[in-house]
C-alpha positions as CSV (number, residue, x, y, z in Angstrom):
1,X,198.9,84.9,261.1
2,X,196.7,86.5,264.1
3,X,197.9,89.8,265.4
4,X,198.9,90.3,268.4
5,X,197.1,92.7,271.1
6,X,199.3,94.6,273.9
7,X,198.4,94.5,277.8
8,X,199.9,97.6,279.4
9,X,200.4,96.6,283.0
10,X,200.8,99.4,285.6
11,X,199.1,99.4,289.4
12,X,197.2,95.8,288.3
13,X,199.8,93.3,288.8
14,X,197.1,90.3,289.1
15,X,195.1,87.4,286.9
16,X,192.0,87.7,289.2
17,X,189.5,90.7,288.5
18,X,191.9,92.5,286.1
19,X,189.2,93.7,283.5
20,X,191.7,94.9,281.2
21,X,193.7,91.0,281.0
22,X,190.3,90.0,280.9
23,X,189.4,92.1,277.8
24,X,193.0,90.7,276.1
25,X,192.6,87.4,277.0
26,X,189.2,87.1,274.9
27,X,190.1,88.5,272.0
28,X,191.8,84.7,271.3
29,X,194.8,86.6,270.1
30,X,198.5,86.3,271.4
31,X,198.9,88.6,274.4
32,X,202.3,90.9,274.9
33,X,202.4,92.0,278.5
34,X,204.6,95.2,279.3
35,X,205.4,97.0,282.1
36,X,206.8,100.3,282.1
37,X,208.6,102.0,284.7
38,X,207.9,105.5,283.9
39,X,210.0,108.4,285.7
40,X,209.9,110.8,282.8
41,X,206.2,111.3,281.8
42,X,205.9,115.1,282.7
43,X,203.9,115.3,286.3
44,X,204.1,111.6,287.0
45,X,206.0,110.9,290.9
46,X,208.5,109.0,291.0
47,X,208.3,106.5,293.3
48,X,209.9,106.2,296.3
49,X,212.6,103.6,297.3
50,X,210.1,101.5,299.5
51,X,207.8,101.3,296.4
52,X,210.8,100.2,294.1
53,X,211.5,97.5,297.0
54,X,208.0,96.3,296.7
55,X,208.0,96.4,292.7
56,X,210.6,94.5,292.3
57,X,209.7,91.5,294.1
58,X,205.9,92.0,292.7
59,X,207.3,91.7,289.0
60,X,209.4,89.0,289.9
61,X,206.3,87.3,291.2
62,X,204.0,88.0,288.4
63,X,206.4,87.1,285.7
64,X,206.9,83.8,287.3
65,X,202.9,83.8,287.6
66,X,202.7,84.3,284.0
67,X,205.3,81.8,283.0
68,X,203.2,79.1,284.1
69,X,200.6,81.0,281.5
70,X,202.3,80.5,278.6
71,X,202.9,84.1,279.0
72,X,205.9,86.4,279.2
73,X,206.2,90.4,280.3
74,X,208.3,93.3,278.3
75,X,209.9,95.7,280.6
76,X,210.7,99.4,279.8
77,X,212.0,102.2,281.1
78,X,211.2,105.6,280.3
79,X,208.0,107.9,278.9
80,X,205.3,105.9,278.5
81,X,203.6,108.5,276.1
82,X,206.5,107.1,273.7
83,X,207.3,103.9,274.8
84,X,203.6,102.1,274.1
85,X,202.9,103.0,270.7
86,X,206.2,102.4,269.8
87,X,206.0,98.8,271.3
88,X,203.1,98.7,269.4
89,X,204.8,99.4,266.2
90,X,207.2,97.0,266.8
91,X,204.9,93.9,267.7
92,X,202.1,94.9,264.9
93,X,199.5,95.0,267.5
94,X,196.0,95.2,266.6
95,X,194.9,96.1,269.9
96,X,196.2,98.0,273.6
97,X,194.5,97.3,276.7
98,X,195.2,98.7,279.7
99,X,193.2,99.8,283.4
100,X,193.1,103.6,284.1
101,X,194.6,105.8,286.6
102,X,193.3,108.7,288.1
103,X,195.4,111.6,288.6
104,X,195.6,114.1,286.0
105,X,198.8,113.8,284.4
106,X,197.7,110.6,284.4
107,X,194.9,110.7,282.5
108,X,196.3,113.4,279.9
109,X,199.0,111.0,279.2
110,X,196.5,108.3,278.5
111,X,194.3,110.1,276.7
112,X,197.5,111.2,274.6
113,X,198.7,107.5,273.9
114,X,195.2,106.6,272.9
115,X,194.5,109.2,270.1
116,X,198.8,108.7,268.9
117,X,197.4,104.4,268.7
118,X,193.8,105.4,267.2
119,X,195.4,107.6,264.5
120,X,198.1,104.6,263.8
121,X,194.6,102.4,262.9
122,X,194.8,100.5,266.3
123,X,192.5,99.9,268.9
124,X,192.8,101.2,272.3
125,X,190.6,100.2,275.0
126,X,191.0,101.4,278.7
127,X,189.0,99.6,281.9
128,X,188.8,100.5,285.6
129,X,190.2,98.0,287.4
130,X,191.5,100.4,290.3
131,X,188.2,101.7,291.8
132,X,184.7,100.0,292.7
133,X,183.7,103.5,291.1
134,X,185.2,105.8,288.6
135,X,185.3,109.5,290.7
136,X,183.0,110.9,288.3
137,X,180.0,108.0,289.2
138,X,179.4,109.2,292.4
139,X,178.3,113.1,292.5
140,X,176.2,115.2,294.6
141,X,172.5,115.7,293.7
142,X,173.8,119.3,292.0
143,X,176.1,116.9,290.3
144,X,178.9,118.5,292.0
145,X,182.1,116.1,293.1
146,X,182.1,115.9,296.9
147,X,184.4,117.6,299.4
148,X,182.8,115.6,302.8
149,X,183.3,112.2,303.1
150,X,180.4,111.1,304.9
151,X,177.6,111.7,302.2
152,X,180.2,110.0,299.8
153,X,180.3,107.0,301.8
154,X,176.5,107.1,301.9
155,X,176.3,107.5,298.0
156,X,178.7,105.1,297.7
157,X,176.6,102.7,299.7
158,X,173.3,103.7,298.2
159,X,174.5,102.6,294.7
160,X,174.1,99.4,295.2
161,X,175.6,95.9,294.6
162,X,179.6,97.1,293.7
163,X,179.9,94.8,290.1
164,X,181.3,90.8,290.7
165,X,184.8,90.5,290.6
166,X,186.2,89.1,287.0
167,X,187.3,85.6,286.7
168,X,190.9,84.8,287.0
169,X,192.6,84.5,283.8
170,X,194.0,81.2,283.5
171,X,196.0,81.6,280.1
172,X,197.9,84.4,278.2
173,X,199.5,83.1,275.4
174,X,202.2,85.1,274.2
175,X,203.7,85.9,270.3
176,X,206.1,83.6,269.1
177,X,208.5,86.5,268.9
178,X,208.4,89.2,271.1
179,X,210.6,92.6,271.2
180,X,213.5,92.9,273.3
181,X,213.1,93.7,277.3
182,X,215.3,95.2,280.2
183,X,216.3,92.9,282.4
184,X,214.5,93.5,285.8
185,X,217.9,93.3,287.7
186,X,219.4,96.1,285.5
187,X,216.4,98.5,286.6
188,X,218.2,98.1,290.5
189,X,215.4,99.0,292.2
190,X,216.9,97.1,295.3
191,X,219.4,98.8,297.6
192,X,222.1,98.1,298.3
193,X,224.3,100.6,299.6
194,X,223.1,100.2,302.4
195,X,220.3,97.8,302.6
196,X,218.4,99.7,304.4
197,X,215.4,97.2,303.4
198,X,216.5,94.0,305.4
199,X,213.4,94.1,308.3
200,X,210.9,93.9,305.1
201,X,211.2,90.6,303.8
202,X,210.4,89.1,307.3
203,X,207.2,91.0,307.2
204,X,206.0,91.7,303.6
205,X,205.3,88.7,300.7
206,X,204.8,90.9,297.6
207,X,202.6,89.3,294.2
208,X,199.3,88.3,293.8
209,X,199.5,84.7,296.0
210,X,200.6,87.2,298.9
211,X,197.6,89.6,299.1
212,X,195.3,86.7,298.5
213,X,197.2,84.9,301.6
214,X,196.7,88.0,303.9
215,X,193.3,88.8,302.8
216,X,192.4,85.1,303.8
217,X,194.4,85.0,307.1
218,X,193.2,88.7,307.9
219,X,189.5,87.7,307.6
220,X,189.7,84.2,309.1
221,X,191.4,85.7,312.4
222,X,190.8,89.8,312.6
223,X,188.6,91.1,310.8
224,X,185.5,90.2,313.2
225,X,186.8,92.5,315.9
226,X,188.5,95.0,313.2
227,X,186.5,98.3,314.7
228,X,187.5,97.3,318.0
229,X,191.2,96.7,317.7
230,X,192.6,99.2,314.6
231,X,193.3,101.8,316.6
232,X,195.8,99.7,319.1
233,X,198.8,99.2,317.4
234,X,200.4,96.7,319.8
235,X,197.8,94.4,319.3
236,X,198.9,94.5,315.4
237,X,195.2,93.5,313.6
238,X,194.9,96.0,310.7
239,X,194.4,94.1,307.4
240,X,198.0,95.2,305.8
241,X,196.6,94.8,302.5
242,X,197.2,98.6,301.5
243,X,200.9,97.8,299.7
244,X,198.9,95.0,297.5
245,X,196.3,97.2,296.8
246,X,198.1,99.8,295.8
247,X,200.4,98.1,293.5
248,X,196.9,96.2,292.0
249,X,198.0,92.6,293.1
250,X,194.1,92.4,294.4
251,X,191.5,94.3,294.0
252,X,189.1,96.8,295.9
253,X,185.9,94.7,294.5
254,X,187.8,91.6,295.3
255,X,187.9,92.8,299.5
256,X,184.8,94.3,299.5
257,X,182.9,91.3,298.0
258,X,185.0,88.8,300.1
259,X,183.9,91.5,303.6
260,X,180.5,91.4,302.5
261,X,180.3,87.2,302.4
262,X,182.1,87.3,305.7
263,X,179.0,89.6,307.0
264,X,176.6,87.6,305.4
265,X,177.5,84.2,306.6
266,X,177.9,86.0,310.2
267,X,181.4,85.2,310.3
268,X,182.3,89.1,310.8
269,X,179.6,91.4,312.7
270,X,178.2,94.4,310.5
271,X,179.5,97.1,312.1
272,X,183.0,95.1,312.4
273,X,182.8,94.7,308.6
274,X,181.4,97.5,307.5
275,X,183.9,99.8,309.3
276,X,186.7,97.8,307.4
277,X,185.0,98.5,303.9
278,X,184.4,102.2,305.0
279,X,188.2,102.3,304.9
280,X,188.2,101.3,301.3
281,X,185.7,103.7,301.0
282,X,188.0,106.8,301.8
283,X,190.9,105.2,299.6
284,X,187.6,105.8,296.8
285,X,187.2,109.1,298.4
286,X,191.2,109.8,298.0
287,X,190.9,109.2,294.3
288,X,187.7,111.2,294.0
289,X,189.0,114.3,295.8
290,X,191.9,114.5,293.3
291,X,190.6,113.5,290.7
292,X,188.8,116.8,290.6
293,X,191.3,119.3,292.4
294,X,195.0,117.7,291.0
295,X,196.4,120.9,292.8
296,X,196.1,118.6,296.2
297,X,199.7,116.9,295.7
298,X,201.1,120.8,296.0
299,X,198.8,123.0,297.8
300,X,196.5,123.3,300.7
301,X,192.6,122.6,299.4
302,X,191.2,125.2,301.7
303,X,192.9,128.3,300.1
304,X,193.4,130.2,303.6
305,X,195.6,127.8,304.2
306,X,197.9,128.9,301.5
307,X,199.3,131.7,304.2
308,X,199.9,129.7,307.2
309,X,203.6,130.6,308.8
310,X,205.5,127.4,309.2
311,X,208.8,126.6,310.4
312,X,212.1,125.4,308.8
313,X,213.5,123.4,311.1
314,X,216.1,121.1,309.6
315,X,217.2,119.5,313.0
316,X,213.7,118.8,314.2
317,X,212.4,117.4,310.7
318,X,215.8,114.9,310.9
319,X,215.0,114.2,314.5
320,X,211.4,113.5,313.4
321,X,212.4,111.2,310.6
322,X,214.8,109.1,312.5
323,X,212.3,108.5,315.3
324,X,214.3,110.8,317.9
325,X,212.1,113.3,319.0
326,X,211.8,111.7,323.0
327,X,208.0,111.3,322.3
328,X,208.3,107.5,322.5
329,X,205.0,106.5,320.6
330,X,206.2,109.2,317.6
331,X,209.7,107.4,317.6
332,X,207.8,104.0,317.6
333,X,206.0,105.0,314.8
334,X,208.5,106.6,312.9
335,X,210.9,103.7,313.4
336,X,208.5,101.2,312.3
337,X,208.2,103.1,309.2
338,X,211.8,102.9,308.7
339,X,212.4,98.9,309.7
340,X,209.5,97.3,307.9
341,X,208.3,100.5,305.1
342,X,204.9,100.4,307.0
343,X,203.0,102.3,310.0
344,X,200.0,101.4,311.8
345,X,197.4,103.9,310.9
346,X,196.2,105.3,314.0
347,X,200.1,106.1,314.6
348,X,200.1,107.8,311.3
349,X,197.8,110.3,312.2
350,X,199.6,110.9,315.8
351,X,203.1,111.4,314.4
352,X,201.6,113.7,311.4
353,X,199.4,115.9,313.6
354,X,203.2,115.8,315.7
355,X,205.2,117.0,313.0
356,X,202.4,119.8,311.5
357,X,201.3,121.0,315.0
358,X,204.0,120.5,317.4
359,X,207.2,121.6,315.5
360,X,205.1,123.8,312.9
361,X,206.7,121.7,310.0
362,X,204.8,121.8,306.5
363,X,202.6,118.5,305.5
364,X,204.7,118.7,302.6
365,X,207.8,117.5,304.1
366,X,205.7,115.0,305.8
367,X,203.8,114.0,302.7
368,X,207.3,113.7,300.9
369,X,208.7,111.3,303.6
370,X,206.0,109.1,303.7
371,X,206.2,108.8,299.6
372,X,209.9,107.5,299.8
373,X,209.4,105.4,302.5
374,X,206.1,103.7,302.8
375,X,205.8,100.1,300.4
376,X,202.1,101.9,300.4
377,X,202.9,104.9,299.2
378,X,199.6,106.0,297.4
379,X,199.6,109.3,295.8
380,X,195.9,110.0,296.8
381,X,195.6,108.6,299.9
382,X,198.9,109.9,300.9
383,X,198.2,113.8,300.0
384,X,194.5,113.5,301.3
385,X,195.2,112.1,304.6
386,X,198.0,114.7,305.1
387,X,196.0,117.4,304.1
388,X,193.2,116.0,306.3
389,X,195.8,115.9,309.5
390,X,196.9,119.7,308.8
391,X,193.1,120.5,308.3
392,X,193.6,122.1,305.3
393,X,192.0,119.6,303.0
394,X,188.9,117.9,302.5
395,X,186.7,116.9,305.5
396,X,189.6,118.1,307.7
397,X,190.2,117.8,311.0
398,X,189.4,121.1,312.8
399,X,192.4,122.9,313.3
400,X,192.0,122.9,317.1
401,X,192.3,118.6,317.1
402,X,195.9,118.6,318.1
403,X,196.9,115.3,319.1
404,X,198.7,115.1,322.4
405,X,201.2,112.3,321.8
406,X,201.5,111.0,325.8
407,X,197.7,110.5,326.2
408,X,197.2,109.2,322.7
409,X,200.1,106.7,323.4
410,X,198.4,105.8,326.6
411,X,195.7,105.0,325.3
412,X,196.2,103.2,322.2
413,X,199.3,101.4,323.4
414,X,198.3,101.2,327.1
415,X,201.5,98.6,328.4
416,X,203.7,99.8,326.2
417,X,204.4,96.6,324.2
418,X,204.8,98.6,320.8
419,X,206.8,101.3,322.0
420,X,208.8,98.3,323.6
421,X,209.1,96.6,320.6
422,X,210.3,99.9,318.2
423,X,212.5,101.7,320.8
424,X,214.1,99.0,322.7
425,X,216.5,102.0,324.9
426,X,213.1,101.6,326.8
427,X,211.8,98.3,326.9
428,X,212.9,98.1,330.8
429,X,210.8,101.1,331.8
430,X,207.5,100.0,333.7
431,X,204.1,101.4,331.9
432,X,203.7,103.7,334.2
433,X,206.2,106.0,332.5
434,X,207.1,104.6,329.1
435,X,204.8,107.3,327.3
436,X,207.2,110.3,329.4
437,X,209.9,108.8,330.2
438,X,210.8,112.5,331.3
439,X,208.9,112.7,334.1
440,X,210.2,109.4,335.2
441,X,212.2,109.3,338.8
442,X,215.9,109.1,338.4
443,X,215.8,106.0,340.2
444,X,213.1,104.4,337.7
445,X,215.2,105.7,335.0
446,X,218.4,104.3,336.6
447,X,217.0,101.0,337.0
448,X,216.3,101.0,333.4
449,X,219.2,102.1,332.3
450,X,218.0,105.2,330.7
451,X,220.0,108.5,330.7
452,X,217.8,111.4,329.1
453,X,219.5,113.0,326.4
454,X,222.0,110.4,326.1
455,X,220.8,106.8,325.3
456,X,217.3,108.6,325.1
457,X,216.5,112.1,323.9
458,X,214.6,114.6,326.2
459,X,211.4,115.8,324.3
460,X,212.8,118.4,321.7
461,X,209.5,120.4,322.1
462,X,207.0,121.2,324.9
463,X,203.9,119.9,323.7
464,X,201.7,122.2,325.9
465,X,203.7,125.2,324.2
466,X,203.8,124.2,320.9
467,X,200.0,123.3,321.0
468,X,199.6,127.3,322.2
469,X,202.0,128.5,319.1
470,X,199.8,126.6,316.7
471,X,196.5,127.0,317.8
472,X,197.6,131.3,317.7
473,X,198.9,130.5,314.2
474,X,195.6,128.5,313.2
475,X,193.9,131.5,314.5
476,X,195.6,134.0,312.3
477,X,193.8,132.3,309.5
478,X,190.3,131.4,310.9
């Protein structure tokens, strides 16, 4: 009888360029998949209610995926520090594969599950199939990890050739017997009371055949005018792959090779393309920052920043949340969020610098909201970007940028259509004045059937005084 080896699945739910399956797959032994939802390894996030959305239908997908393999998965629930060499145990497995993770209770928990499997007389064998660089292969010339992004893109580029992208994995034969599994439906990972997740199906196709399906339509109809068009969010022609990346159903090596054919066949112009890949460059810049200063998910990287006044403002955060702060592009954005678990990113940055600098709210409460509600909800990219926004983290924006929500939704959504679109209470108000609908006449209002502070909220801050208040408090701490 061959032993069996065990594939620990986590953020790599794919058969193409999965260096860890690959690994399994070639030892000719039967393959055990598992996948562990893990809420109780000490440090590790739970995820968020738009993530479990997304997981649920991406499990469902692979498992059916895998099916056709010959191949079945093992779900668990709990600690993974316990639960994988105890599988282990139970299947007499030779051998554990998995791909790494990055942040540091991540990595102290693998390391901790390797030595517990290596001292049991098993192998254990980890792979990076998350990154087109582990954070410690690109470095300063001191050797030093960076803090700017720019000279870590241009490392990053000056590398080289990132490595080809693994064969698929056309077979993954499991054990005749395998140890028992939860059943995904008892994990509920769906709501229900309410189902608050009803506008996501229409928009999102979670698995492996999905992000291949975007990538494909995203490059054969966007991505040649992607520098041009991301920052207009009524035009809709970002890539949405970030959900499928982050839960691994394709790969960063799989984009940036497929970008880079598209340049070279002159399907996409250069500087189209390689402002795309850039962006999957400060994902690798995301990981890299904390992969080196953890602390990030808690507290400000510039430690001046650990003394900056701000506000607890209970109505104002809610109002923020639920899209009702009478700032029509912020409650566009923040009510896209809610209906589809997705923002466009240029709007990100306007309703964060909104939240941080207008009502003086901490990133943290931002940072936290985004977790449970984005299907993209990326512990890296989500505490780096915030931290970049409140300018307290790496390669921040100065603390002076404060974004002035009218003009920026003039000028990114100049007629209105996505404003239209999310807040419908103003979809009859001419572009003139959809961006203020304050300063609208009451006759314009009238005729669109608008009444401030009723069927529309008046602006719950000034923007001219709050950017005064925060630029004094920014001050405080230059």
């Amino acid at each position: 009888m061959t032993d069996p080896v065990l594939l620990w699945l986590r953020e790599d739910l794919r058969f193409d360029d999965n260096p860890a399956m690959r690994a399994a797959a070639a030892t000719g032994q039967p393959v055990a998949c598992v996948f562990v939802l893990d809420d109780d390894t000490p440090g590790e996030m739970k995820m968020g209610g738009a993530q479990r959305w997304w997981l649920h239908h991406s499990l469902t997908a692979f498992s059916e995926d895998l099916k056709t393999r010959e191949g079945a998965l093992i779900l668990r629930r709990g600690d993974a520090r316990h639960i994988i060499p105890q599988l282990a145990e139970e299947l007499g497995a030779s051998d554990v594969f998995w791909n790494r993770r990055y942040m540091r209770w991540q990595t102290e928990a693998d390391s901790d599950i390797k030595k517990e499997l290596k001292d049991a007389g098993r192998g254990a064998e980890s792979f990076n199939g998350r990154l087109l660089y582990e954070p410690w292969e690109i470095e300063t010339k001191s050797g030093d990890p960076y803090r700017v992004f720019t000279p870590f893109w241009k490392n990053l580029q000056a590398k080289g050739e990132v490595r080809e992208a693994l064969p698929r994995v056309d077979k993954l034969t499991a054990p005749s017997s395998l140890p028992s599994s939860d059943r995904l439906e008892d994990w509920d990972l769906l709501p229900t009371r309410p189902d608050w997740a009803t506008g996501f199906a229409p928009v999102w196709s979670p698995g492996e055949k999905g992000a291949r399906a975007r990538l494909r339509e995203w490059l054969k109809n966007e991505a040649a005018r992607y520098k041009d068009t991301r920052n207009r969010p009524d035009l809709d022609e970002t890539s949405r792959l970030s959900p499928h990346l982050h839960f691994g159903e394709i790969s960063p090596v799989t984009i940036w090779h497929d970008v880079q054919a598209g340049i070279k066949a002159g399907d996409i112009p250069a500087d189209q393309g390689h402002t795309f890949l850039s962006e999957v460059a400060w994902r690798e810049f995301s990981y890299h920052l904390l992969y080196y200063q953890p602390q990030m998910t808690e507290e400000p990287l510039q430690e001046k920043f650990a003394d900056f006044e701000w506000d607890t403002d209970e109505t104002a955060l809610t109002a923020w949340q639920k899209g009702l702060t009478g700032y029509p592009i912020v409650d566009a954005g923040m009510r896209q969020l809610w209906q589809t678990g997705w923002m466009h990113n240029r709007v990100r940055m306007i309703v964060a610098s909104f939240l941080i600098k207008d009502l003086l709210i901490h990133w943290r409460e931002g940072m936290a909201w985004f977790w449970d509600t984005l299907v993209d909800a990326d512990q890296a990219n989500n505490t780096a970007s915030w931290q970049w926004v409140a300018g307290c983290g790496a390669d921040a924006a100065p603390y002076f940028r404060i974004f002035n929500p009218t003009t920026q939704g003039e000028k990114f959504d100049p007629d209105g259509d996505y404003i239209r679109k999310f807040v419908p209470e103003l979809s009859r108000l001419p572009a003139k004045y959809i961006h203020d609908p304050s300063n609208a006449p009451k006759d314009v209002l009238k005729e669109a059937g608008i009444r401030l502070g009723e069927t529309y909220p008046a602006p719950i801050v000034d923007h001219k005084k709050a950017r005064e208040d925060a630029l004094s408090r920014y001050q405080s701490i230059k």
